[in-house]
Steps between C-alpha positions, in 0.01 A plus 500: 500500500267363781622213700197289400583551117892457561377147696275437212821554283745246689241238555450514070852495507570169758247302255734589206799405709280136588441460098896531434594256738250199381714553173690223704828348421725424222784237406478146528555223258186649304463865383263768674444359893466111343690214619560160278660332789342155579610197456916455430430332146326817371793719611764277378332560138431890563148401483511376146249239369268505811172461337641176282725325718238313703716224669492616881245626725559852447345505247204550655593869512639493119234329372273291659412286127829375594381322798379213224862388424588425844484120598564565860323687797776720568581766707792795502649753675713842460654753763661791292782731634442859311786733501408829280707839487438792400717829546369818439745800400372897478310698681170701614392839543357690711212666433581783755838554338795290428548124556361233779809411681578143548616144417495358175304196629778228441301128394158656563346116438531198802575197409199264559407151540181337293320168486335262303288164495350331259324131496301259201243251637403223234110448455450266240678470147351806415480695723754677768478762811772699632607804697738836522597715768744796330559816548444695160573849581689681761868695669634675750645838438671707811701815468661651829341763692730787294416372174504821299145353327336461840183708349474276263538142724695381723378126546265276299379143618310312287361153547262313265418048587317343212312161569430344164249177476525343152359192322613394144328239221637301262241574192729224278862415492587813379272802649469543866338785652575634860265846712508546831423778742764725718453684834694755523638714813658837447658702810710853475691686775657836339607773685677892407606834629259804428703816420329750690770796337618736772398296812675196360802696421517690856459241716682235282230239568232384258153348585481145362179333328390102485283347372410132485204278379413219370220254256405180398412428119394259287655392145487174256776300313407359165708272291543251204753291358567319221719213393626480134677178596646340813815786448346767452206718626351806525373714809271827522411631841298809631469605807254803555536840687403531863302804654617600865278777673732576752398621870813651644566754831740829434706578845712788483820556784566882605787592640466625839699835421210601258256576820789783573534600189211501317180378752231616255616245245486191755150462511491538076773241512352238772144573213687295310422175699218316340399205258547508099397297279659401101437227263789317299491272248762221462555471111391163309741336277536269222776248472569244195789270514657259323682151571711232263677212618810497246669205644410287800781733691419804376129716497495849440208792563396826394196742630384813427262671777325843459372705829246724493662809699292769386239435732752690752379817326415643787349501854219685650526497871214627747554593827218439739508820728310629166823708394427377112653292249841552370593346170881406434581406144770191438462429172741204447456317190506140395772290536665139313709202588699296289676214595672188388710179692645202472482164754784252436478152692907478589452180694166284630551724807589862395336688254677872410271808377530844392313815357518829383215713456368883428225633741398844359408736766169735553756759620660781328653844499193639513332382811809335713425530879737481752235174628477376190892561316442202247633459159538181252609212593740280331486184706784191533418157684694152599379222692631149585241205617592182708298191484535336868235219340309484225191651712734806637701755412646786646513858289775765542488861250675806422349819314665799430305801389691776257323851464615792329366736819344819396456866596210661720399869473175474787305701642245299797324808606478864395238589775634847624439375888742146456645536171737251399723668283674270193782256538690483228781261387528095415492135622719262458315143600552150467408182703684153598179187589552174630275240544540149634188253483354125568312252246368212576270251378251244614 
């Protein structure tokens, strides 16, 4: 083989590696690389009954309609603590022969910390205004240096802000309608060993590929709601699926034994340096919740949410030396929530809550990825709120997340230059949230 052709080969093979790694993150308080953590009331309630409740400003993310029922500009806040796991147990061969020594990886996912705002503005009697800043999707994922599925990743860093601008009407005293617009900012930083067989093994050293990038998209909220009387109601809320054409730059680190070792593959390696480009789209969803107030103590909430996850069927990334396009296929399917909760009004200043909930994953068996080692969800929350005044209150949640883990038989790359070989073995994940927040009213 010439050197152009086997330069030709690793460059095709570096834009495969750059589609893998925008396969981003899993395992949050939502399935796939979601996150549901905003405000502390929605956590307390494992994000039951979201589109429907429609009594604080949040729900300008939930469901804008709900914007109507508020009597009150009103503005609140939410600063999450994220605490996933997940342990992986097996192995991975070598394509050369045998296994890729190293670590099993320990807790391969950092804890995090995530944000929230939202705030209601009151028009006229009619007509309302209001705000979100959340973060919708995202993780961190970092396995040591020696993780024995360094050809497949070793760290993935995913970011993604959404600014939401919303405005609701009050068609009658029992339909409102809420649509707004959402900007969207996505931003990855992934990074993995290449394999390059008997070099890698010799000198014990591996060269290392990142890649980061990053886009800004547009989306829309839509929502209704409708009031059967003053204790119960209704909610439906879409919001739709954003497109990010992502510009990104690959930079790959050689070790410095490889010009001793190997020179001729240096300047194939250091080819390897350029821009790529990919496209993603972040899946729309469709919530409908429910809310009844039984007693004046007690209220409880259901929702049901589907998320359109098969758009991550698969990526087509292009690198722009002019090496090609490489398609990866994902193929994750579409996932479900479920959820119900309960508020109960213990005192004029503390009100208890809890949830449970099921959030289906768009992970399985069949295409697990040591970035992406999701499975279903089975979700528990509890909250307590403090009224300092009858303008103010302070918010303080717990959510649990239970998952049965799952296996992974993968194989990232089977390019004959940096072949990946296939990890094989299971996950066992879970994750611990907290979020404490601020309402208040004027």
């Amino acid at each position: 083989m010439g050197t152009n052709s086997q330069g030709r080969r690793i460059l095709l093979t570096s834009t495969a590696c750059f589609a893998g790694m925008l396969a981003t993150a899993p395992m949050a308080h939502a399935s796939g690389f979601g996150l549901r953590e905003g405000s502390a009331d929605t956590l307390a309630n494992a994000f039951a009954g979201g589109p429907a409740k429609a009594y604080d400003a949040s729900t300008v993310w939930d469901n804008p309609a709900g914007m109507a029922l508020l009597g009150q500009d009103e503005v609140e806040t939410g600063v999450s603590y994220i605490g996933p796991s997940a342990t992986f147990t097996g192995s991975a061969t070598n394509p050369i022969g045998g296994n890729v020594s190293g670590a099993q990886g320990g807790n391969s996912i950092a804890a995090a910390a995530a944000a929230a705002a939202f705030g209601v503005l009151t028009l006229g009697p009619d007509w309302r205004i209001g705000a979100s800043l959340t973060s919708p999707f995202g993780e961190r994922v970092a396995y040591p240096g020696d993780f024995v599925g360094r050809y497949q990743s070793l760290t993935s860093s995913i970011t993604d802000i959404n600014f939401g601008v919303a405005a609701s009407y009050q068609v009658n005293p029992q339909l409102s309608l809420g649509f707004g617009p959402n900007f969207d900012y996505f931003a990855a930083r992934l990074t993995q060993d290449l394999n390059m067989g008997p070099l890698s093994v010799g000198t014990g050293q591996d060269p290392s590929v990142g890649v980061h990038g990053n886009s800004l998209g547009v989306g829309y909220n839509l929502g209704a709601l409708y009031k059967f009387d003053d204790a119960t109601r209704i909610g439906i809320d879409y919001h739709s699926r954003i497109r990010h054409s992502i510009n990104g730059a690959q930079n790959v680190t050689i070790p410095a034994i490889y010009s001793f070792a190997d020179p001729g593959v240096v300047p194939l390696l250091e080819a390897l340096n350029s821009r790529a480009t990919t496209s993603i789209t972040l899946p729309d969803s469709l919530s409908i919740g429910l809310y009844r107030q039984i007693t004046p103590a007690w209220s409880v909430m259901a929702s049901v949410q589907w998320t359109d996850w098969s758009l991550f069927n698969k990526l087509a990334v292009r690198a722009t030396n002019g090496s090609g396009t490489s398609v990866i296929n994902e193929n994750w399917k579409n996932a479900w929530y479920a959820g119900v909760g309960t508020n109960y009004q213990l005192t004029d200043q503390i009100m208890l809550q809890g949830g449970v909930a099921y959030d289906g994953s768009p992970v399985t068996n069949a295409n697990r990825t040591t970035r992406v080692p999701d499975s279903d969800h089975y979700d528990v929350g509890v909250g307590v709120q403090y009224a300092l005044n009858a303008n103010t209150r302070l918010e303080l949640a717990y959510g649990h997340v239970f998952t049965p883990g799952g296996s992974i038989h993968n194989t990232a790359s089977t390019s004959p230059l940096t072949p990946s070989g296939t990890i094989n073995g299971k996950y066992a994940t879970s994750d611990n949230s907290v979020t404490a927040g601020l309402d208040a009213k004027f």
